[in-house]
C-alpha positions in Angstrom: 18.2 16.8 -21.7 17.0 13.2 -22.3 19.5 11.8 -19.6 18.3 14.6 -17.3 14.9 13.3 -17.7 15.5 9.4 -17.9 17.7 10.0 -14.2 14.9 11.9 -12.7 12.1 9.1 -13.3 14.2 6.8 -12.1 14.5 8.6 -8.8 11.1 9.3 -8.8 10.4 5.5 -9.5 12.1 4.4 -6.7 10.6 7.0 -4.3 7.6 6.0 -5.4 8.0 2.6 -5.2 9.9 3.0 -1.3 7.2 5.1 -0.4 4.2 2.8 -1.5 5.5 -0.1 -0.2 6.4 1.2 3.1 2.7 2.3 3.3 1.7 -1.2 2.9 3.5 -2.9 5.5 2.8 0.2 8.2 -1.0 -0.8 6.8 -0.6 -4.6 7.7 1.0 -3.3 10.8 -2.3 -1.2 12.1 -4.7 -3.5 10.7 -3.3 -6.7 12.3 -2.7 -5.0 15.8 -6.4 -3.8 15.2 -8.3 -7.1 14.1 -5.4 -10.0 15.6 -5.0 -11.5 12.3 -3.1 -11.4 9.4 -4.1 -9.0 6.6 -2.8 -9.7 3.1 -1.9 -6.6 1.0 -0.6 -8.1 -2.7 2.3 -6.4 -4.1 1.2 -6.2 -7.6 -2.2 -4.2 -6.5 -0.5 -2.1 -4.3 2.5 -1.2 -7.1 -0.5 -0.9 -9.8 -3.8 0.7 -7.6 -2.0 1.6 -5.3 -4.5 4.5 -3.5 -7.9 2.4 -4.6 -6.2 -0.6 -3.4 -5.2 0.6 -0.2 -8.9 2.4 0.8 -10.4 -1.0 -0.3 -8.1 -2.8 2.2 -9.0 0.2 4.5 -12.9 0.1 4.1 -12.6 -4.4 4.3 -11.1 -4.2 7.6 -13.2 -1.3 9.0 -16.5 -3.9 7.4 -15.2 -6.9 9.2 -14.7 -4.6 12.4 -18.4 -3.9 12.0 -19.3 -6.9 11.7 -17.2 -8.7 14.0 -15.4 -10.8 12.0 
């Protein structure tokens, strides 16, 4: 049972870890085509916070938008 468990978390890890990542640079995509420059998304935040992290990035680049910056 325990090697049952210990296999699934480590498929689940690396989904999760594929699928957060992937996020992040499909982020950095949008937001550079959006604003023309380069928009840095740390790897540790986005492993560790990742769904705060990314709606802070989110609500930055939509401020800067605003603002024209």
């Amino acid at each position: 049972m325990g090697a049952i468990l210990l296999i699934a978390f480590l498929v689940y890890l690396t989904t999760y870890i594929a699928v957060v990542f992937s996020l992040r640079n499909s982020l950095k995509e949008i937001m550079r085509e959006g604003s023309g420059h380069d928009w840095e998304l740390i790897g540790v935040l986005t492993f560790f916070f990742s769904a705060i992290y990314f709606q802070y990035k989110i609500n930055e680049y939509f401020d800067t938008r605003r603002v024209g910056g």
